[in-house]
Backbone as a chain_set.jsonl record, in Angstrom:
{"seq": "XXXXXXXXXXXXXXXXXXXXXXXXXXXXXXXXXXXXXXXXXXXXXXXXXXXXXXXXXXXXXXXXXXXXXXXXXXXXXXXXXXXXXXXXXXXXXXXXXXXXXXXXXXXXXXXXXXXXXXXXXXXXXXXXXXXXXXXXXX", "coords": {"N": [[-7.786, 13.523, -4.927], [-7.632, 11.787, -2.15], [-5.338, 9.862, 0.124], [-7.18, 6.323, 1.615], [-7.729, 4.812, 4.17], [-9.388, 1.8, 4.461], [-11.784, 0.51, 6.825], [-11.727, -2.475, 8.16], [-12.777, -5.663, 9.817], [-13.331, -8.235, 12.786], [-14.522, -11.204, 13.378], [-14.907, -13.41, 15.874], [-15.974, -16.557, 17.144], [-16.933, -19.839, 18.301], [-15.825, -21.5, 16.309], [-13.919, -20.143, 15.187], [-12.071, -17.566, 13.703], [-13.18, -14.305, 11.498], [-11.943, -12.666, 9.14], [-12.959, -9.685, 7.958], [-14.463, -7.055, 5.276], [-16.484, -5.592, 4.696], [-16.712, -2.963, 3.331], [-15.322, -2.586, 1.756], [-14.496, -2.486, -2.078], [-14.065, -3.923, -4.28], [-14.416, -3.975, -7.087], [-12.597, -3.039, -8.892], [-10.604, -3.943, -9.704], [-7.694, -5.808, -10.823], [-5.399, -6.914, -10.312], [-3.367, -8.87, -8.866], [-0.9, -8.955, -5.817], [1.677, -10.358, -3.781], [3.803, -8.595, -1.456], [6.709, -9.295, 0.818], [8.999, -8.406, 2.576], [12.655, -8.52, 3.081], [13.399, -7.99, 5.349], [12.952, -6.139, 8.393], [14.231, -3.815, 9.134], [14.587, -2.896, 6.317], [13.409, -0.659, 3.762], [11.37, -0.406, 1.29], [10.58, 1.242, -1.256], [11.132, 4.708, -3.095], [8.406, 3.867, -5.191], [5.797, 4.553, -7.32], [2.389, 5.61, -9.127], [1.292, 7.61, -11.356], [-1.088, 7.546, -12.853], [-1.937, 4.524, -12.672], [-3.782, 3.054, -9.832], [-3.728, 1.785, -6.12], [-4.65, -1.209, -4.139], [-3.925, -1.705, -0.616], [-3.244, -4.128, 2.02], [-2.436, -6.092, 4.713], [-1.751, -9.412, 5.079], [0.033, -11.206, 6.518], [0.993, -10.463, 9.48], [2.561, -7.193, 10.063], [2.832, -3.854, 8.489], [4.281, -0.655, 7.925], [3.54, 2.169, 6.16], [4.018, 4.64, 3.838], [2.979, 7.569, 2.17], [2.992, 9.702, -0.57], [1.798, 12.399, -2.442], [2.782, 13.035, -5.341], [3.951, 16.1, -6.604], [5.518, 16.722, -9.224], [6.455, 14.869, -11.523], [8.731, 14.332, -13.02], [10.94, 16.055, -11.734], [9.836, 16.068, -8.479], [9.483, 18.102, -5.777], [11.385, 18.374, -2.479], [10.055, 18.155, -0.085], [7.015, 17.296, 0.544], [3.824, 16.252, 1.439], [3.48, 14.091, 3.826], [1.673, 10.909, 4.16], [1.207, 8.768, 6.522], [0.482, 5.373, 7.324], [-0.478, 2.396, 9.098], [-0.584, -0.888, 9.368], [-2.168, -4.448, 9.555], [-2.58, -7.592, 10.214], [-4.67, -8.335, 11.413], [-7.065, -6.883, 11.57], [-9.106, -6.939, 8.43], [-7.843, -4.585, 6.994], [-8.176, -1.81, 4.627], [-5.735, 0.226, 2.644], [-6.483, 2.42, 0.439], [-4.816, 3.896, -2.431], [-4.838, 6.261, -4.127], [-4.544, 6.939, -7.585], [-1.151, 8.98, -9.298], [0.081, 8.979, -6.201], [3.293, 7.688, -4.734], [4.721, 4.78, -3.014], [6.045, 4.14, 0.286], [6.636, 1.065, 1.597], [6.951, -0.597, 4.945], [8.406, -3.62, 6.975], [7.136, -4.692, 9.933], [6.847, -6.561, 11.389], [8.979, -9.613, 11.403], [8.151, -12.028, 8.216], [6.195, -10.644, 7.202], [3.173, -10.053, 5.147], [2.186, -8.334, 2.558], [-0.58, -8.069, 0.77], [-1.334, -6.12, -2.361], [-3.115, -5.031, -4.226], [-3.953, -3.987, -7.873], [-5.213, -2.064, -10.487], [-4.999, -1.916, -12.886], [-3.66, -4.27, -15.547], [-0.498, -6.154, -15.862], [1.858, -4.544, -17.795], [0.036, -3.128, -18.98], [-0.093, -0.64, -19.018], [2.798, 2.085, -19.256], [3.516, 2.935, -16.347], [5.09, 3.448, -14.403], [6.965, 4.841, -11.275], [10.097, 5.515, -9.893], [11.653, 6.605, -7.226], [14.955, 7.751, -5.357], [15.03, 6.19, -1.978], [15.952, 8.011, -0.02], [15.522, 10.373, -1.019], [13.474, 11.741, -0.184], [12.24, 14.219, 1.965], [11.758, 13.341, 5.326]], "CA": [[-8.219, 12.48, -4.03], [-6.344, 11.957, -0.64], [-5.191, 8.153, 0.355], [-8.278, 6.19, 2.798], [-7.779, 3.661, 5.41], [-11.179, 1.339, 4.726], [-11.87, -0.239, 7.592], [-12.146, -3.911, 8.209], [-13.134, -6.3, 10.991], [-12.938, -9.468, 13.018], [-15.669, -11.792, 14.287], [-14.414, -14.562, 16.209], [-16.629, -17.297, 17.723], [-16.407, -21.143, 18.34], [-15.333, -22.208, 15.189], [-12.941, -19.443, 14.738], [-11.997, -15.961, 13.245], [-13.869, -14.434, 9.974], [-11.912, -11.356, 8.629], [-14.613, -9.154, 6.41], [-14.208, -5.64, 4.808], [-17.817, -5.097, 3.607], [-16.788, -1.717, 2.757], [-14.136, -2.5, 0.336], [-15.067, -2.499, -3.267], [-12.799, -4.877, -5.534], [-14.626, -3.926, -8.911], [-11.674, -2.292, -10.314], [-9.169, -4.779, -9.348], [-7.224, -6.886, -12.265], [-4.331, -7.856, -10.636], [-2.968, -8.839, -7.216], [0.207, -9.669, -5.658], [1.999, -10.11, -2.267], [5.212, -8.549, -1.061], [7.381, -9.989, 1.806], [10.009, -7.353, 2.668], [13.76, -9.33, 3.515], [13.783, -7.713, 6.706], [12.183, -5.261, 9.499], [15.001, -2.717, 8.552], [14.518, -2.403, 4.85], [12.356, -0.267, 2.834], [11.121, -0.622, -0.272], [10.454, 2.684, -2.076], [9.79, 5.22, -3.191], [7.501, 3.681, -6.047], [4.161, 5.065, -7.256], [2.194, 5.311, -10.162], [0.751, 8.527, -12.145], [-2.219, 6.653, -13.577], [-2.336, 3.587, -11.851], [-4.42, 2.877, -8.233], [-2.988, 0.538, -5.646], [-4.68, -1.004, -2.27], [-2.999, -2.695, 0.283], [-3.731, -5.084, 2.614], [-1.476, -6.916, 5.189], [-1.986, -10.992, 4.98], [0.366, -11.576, 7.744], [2.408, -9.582, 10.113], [2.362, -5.748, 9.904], [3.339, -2.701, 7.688], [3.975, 0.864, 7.632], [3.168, 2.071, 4.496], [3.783, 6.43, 3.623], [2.553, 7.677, 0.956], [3.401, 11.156, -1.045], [1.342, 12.975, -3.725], [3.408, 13.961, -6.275], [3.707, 17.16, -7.894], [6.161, 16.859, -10.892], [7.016, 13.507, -11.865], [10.343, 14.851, -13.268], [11.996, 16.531, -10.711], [9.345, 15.823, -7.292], [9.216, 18.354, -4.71], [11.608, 16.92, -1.898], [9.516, 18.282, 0.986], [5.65, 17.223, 0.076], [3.237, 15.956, 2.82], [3.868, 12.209, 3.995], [0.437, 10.317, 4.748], [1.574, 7.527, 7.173], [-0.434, 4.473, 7.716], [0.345, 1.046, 9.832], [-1.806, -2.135, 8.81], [-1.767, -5.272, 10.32], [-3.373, -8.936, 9.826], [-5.584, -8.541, 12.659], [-8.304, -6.794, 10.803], [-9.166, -6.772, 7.138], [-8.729, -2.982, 6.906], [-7.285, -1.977, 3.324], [-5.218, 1.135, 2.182], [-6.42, 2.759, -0.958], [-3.754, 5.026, -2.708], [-5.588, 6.766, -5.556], [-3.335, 8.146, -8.442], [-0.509, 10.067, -8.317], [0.871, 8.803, -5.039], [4.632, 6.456, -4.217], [4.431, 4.622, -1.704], [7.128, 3.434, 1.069], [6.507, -0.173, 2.335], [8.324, -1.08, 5.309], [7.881, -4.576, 7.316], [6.849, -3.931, 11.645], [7.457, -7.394, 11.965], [9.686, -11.131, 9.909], [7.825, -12.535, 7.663], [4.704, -10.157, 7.287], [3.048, -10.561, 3.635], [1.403, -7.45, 1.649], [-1.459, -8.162, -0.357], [-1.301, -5.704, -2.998], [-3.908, -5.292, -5.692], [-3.788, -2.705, -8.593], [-6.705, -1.848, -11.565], [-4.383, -2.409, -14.372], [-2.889, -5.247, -15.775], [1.147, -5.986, -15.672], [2.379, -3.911, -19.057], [-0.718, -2.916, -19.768], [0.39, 1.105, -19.309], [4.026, 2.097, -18.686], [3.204, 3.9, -15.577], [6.161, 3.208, -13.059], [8.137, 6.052, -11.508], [10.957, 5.122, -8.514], [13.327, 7.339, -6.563], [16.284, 7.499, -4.407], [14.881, 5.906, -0.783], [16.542, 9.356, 0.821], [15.184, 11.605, -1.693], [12.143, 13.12, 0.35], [12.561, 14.745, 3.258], [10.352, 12.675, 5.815]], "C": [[-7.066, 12.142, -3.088], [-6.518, 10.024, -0.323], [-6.381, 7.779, 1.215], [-8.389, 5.137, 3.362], [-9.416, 3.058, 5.287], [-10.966, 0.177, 6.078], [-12.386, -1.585, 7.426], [-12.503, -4.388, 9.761], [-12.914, -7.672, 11.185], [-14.053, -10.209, 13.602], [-15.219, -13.118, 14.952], [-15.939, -15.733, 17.674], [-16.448, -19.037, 18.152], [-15.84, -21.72, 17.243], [-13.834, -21.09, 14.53], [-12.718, -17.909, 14.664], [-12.393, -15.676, 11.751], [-13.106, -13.029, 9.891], [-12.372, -11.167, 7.479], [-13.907, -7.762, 6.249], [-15.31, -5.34, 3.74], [-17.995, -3.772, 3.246], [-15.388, -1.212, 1.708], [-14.931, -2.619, -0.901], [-14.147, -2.704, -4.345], [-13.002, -4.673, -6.85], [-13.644, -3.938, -9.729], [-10.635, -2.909, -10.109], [-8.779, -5.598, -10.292], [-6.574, -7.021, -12.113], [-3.917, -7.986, -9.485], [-1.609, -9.404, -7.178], [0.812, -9.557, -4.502], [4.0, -9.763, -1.947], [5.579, -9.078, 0.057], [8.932, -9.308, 1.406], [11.783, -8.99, 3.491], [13.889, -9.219, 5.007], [12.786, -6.668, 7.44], [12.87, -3.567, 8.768], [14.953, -2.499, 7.21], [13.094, -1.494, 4.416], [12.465, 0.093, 1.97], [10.09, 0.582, -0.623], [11.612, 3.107, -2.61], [9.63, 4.664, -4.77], [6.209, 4.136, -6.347], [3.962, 5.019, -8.71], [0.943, 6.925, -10.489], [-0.766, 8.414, -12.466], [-2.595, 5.873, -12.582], [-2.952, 3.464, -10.17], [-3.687, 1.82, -7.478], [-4.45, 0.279, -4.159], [-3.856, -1.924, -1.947], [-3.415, -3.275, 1.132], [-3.041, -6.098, 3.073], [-2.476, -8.43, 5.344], [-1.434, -11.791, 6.222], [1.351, -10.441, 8.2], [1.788, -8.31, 9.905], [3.213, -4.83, 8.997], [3.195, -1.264, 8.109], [4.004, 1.273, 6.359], [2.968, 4.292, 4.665], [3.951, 6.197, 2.088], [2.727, 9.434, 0.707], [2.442, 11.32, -2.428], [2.228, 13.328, -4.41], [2.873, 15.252, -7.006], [3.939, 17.172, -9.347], [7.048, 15.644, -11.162], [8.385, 13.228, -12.416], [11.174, 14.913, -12.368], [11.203, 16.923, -9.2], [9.899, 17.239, -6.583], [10.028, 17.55, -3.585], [10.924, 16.967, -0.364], [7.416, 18.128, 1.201], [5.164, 16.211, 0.915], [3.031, 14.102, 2.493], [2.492, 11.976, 4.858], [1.432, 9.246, 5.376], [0.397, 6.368, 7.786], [0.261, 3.012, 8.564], [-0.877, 0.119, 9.625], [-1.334, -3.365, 9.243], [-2.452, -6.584, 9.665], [-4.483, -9.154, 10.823], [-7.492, -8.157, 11.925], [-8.359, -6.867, 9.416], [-8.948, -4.774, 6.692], [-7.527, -3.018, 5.202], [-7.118, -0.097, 3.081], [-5.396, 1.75, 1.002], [-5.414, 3.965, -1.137], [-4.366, 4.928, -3.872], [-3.927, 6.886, -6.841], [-2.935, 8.701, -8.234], [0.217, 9.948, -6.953], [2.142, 7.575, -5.258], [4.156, 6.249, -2.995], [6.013, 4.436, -0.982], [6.642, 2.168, 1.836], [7.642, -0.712, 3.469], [7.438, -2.369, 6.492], [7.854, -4.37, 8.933], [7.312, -5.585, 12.388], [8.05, -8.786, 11.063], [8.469, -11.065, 9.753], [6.154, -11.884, 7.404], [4.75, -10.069, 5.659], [2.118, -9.408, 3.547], [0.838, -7.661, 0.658], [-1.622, -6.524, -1.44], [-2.374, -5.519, -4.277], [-4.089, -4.086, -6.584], [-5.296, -2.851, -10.032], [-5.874, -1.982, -12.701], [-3.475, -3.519, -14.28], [-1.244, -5.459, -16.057], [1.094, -5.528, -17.175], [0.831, -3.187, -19.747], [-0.736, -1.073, -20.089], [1.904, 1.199, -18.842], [3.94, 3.527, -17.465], [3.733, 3.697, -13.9], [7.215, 4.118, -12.306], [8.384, 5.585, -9.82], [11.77, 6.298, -8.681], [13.84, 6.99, -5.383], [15.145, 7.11, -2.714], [14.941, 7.815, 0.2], [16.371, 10.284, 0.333], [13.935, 12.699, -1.184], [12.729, 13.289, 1.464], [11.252, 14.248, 4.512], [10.987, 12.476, 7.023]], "O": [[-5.856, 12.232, -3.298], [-7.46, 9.252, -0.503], [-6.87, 8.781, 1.738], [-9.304, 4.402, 2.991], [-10.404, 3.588, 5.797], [-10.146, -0.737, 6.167], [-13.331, -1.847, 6.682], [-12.502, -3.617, 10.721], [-12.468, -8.393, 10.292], [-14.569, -9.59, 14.533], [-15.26, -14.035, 14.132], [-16.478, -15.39, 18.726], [-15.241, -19.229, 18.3], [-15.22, -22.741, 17.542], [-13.027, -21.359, 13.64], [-13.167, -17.138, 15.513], [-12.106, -16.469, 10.854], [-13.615, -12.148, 10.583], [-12.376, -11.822, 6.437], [-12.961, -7.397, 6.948], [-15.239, -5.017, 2.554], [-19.086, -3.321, 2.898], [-14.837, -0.216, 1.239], [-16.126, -2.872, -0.743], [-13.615, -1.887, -5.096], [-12.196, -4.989, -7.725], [-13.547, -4.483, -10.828], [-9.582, -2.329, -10.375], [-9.71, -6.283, -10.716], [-5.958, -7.411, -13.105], [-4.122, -6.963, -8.83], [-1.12, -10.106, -8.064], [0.53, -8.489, -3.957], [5.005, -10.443, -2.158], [4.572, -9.53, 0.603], [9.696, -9.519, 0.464], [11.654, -10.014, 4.161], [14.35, -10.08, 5.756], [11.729, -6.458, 6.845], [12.307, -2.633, 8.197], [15.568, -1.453, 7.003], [11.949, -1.756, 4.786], [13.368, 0.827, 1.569], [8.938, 0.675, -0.2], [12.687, 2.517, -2.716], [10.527, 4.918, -5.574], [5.427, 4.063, -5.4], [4.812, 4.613, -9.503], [-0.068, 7.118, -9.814], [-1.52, 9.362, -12.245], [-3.384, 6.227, -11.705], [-2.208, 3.975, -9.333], [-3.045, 0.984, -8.115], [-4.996, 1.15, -3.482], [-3.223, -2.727, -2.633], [-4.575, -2.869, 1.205], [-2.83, -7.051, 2.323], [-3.666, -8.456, 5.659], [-2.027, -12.683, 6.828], [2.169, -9.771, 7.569], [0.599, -8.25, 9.594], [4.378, -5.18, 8.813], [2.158, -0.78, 8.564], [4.561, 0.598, 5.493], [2.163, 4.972, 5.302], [4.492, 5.434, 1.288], [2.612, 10.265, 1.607], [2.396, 10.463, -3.31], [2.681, 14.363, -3.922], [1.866, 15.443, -7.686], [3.201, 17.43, -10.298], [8.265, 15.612, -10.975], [9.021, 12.18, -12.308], [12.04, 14.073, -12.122], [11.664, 17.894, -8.601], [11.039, 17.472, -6.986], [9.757, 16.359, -3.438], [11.137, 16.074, 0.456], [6.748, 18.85, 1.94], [5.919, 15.28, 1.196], [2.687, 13.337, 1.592], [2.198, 12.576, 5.892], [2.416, 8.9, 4.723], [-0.43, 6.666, 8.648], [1.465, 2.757, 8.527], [-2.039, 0.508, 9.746], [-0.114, -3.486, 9.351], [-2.855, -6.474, 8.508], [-5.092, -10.222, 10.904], [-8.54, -8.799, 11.847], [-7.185, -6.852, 9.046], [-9.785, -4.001, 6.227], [-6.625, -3.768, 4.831], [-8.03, 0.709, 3.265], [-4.387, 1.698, 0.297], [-5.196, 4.819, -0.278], [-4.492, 3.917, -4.563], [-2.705, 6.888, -6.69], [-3.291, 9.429, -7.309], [0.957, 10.877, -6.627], [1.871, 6.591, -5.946], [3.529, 6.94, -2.192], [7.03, 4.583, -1.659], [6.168, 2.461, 2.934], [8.776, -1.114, 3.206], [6.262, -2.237, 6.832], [8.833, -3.698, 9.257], [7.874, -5.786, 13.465], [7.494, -8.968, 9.98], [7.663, -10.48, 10.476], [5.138, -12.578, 7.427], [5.767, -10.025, 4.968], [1.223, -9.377, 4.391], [1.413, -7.544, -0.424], [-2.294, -5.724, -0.79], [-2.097, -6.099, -5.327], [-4.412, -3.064, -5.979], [-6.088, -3.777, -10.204], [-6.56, -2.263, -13.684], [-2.718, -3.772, -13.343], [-0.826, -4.484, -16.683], [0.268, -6.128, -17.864], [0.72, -2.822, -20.917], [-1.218, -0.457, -21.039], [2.256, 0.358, -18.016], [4.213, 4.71, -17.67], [3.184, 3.747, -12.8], [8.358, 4.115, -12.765], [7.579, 5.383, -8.911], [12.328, 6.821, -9.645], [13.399, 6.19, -4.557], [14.435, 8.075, -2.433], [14.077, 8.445, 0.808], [16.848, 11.299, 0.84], [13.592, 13.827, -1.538], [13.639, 12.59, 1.909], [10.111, 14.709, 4.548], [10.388, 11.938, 7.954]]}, "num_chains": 1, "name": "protein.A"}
């Protein structure tokens, strides 16, 4: 399964703005949480999860967000194909990253907030694997 940009939307009328994503599907969701990167220049990777699903979903501000399949959870591949995505607060659109993928989170502009939501619960599998920032070739 390959990462998939779901699209979202905006309806704005006299009373305001409604962001929807009636083609998201939260069933499998059990746990959420929001990052807020220190800076524009930082990024936070590479993290991913074997097992575990992630989506994403900017709250405020914007993200770039690459993502890598892994091959060998040991000793990675350091040249393996970089999905790149950019997500914003403008629409509801949400990032699914199946299994098997790290991501790289990086912030496009201060104070932008990443909604985060994953299908398993904190400890409920030990299914966390980080490397070196500079370890892929991207």
């Amino acid at each position: 399964m390959i990462p998939k940009l779901i699209i979202g939307n905006c309806h704005s009328d006299q009373r305001g703005n409604l962001l929807y994503n009636n083609d998201f599907d939260a069933s499998l969701i059990k746990r959420i949480y929001v990052i807020e990167n220190k800076d524009v220049q930082f990024v936070r990777g590479w993290q991913g999860h074997q097992i575990e699903q992630r989506w994403f979903s900017a709250v405020s501000g914007s993200f770039k967000i690459q993502l890598i399949k892994i091959d060998n959870w040991e000793k990675p591949s350091v040249d393996l194909e970089n999905f790149t995505y950019i997500v914003d607060s403008e629409k509801l659109n949400v990032i699914h990253v199946p299994s098997g993928y790290i991501s790289s989170i990086q912030s496009l502009e201060l104070n932008s907030k990443l909604l985060v939501m994953a299908d398993y619960l904190l400890g409920e599998t030990k299914d966390e694997y980080r490397y070196d920032i500079e370890y892929f070739k991207i």
